[in-house]
C-alpha positions as CSV (number, residue, x, y, z in Angstrom):
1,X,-98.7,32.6,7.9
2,X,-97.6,33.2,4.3
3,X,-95.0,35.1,2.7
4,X,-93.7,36.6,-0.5
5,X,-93.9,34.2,-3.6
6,X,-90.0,34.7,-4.6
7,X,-89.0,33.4,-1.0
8,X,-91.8,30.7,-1.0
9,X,-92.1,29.6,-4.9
10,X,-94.2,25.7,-3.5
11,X,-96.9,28.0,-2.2
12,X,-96.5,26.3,1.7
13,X,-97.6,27.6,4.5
14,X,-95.9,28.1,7.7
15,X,-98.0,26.4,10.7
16,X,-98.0,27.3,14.5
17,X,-98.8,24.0,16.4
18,X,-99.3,24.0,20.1
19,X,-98.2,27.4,20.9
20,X,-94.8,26.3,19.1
21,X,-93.7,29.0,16.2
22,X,-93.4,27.5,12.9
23,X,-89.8,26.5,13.3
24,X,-90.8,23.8,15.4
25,X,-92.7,22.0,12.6
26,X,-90.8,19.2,10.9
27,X,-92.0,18.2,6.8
28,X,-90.4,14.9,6.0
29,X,-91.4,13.5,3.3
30,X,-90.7,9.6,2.3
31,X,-88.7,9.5,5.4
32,X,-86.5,12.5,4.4
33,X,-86.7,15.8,5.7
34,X,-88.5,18.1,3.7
35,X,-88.5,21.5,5.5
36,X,-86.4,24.2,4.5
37,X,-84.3,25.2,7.4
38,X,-84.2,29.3,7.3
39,X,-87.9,30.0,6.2
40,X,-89.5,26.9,8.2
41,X,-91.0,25.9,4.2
42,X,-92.2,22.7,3.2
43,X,-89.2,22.6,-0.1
44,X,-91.4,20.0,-2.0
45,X,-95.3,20.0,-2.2
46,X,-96.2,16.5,-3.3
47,X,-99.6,16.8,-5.3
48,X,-102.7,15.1,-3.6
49,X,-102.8,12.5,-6.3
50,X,-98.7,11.6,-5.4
51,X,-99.3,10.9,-1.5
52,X,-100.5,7.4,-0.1
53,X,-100.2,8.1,3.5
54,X,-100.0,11.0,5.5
55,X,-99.2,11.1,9.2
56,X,-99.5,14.1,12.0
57,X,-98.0,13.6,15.3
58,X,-98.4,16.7,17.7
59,X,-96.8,15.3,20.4
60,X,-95.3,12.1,22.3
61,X,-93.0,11.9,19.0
62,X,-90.0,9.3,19.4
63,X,-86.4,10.7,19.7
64,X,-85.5,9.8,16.1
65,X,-87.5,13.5,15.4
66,X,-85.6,15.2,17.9
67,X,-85.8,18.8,15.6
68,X,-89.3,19.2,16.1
69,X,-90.7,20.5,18.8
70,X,-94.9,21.3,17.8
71,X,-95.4,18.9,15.2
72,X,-94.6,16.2,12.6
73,X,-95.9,15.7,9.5
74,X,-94.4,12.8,7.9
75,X,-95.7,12.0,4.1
76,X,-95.1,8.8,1.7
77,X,-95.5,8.9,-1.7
78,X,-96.7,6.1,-4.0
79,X,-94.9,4.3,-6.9
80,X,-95.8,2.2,-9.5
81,X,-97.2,-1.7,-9.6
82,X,-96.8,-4.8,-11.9
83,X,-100.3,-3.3,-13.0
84,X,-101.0,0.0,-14.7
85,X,-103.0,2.4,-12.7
86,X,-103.9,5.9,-13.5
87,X,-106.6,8.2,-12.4
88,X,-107.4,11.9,-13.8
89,X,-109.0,14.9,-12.1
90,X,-110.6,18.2,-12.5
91,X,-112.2,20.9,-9.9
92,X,-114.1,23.7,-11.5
93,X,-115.4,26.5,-9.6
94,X,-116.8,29.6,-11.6
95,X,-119.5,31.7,-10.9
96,X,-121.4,30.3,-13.3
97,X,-122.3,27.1,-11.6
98,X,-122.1,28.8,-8.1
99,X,-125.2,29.6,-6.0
100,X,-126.3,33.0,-5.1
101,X,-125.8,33.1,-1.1
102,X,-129.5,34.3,0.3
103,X,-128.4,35.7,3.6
104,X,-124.7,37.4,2.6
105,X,-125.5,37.9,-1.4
106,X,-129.3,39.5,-1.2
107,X,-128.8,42.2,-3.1
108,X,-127.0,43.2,-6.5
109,X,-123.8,45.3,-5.2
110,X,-121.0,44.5,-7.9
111,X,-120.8,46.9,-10.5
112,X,-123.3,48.6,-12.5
113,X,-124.1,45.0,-14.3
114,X,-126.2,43.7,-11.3
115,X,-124.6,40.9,-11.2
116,X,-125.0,38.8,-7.1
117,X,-122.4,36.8,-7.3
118,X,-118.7,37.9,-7.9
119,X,-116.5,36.7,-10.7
120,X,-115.3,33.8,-9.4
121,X,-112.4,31.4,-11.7
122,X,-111.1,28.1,-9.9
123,X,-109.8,25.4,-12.7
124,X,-107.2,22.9,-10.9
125,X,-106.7,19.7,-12.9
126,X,-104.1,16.7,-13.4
127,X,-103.5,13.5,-13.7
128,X,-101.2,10.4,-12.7
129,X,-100.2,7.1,-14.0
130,X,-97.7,4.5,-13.1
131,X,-97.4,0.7,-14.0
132,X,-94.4,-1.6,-14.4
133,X,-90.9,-1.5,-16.3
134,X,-89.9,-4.4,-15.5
135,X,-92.2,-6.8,-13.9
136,X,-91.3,-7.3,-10.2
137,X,-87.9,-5.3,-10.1
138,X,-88.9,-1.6,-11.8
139,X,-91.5,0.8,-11.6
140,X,-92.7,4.1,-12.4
141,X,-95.2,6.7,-11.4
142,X,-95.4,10.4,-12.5
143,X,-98.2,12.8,-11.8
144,X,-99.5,16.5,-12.8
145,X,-101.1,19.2,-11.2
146,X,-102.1,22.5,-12.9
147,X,-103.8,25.7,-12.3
148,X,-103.4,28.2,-14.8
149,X,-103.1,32.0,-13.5
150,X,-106.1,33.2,-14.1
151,X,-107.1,30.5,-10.8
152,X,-105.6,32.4,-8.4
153,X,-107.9,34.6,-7.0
């Protein structure tokens, strides 16, 4: 279940768990909660390349997470090392390097240019890094995630 973008700006998505509405789903994220308590939203999105461990309890959750009642999804982050580590990432889709599907895609039907595959734009990219400021006390770790406009189709 989704909603209008100026009342959900992260993109989240609001999940019915166990027969529970999506109110009783409880986002924390780095042990804080994370869920956004009129419109049942996850308020912060952490990229893939951000999270280190994820963790979904549907039920038999301890008493500490008394607010949910369906589900708890509890998320840590990573931070930075007395090493630097980075990684970089890209996921193209486009209709160029996509396959014609033989059973659902036999013949020609979009437009009069015959093409059999629709136009199809999916770029999502980024990048993270984090290393040491000062070896053994302070770190740092920062990541990006894009998808320009023209991706969301």
């Amino acid at each position: 279940m989704n909603s209008t973008e100026s009342e959900n700006p992260m993109g989240s998505y609001r999940l019915e768990v166990n027969g529970h509405m999506y109110s009783g789903v409880s986002h924390l994220l780095d042990g804080t909660d994370n869920h956004d308590s009129m419109l049942a939203y996850q308020v912060i999105n952490p990229t893939l390349e951000s999270v280190t461990e994820a963790k979904v309890t549907t039920s038999a959750f301890d008493a500490e997470f008394s607010n949910a009642g369906a589900m708890v999804v509890s998320s840590q982050t990573k931070s930075g090392t007395n090493q630097i580590h980075g990684s970089a990432f890209e996921f193209l889709r486009n209709d160029h390097l996509q396959a014609r599907d033989p059973f659902a895609q036999a013949q020609p039907i979009y437009g009069a240019n015959g093409r059999a595959i629709p136009v199809t734009i999916w770029n999502q990219f980024g990048a993270s890094i984090g290393g040491p400021i000062k070896k053994n006390k302070l770190f740092y770790f920062g990541d990006y995630q894009g998808t320009p406009p023209y991706g969301r189709q």
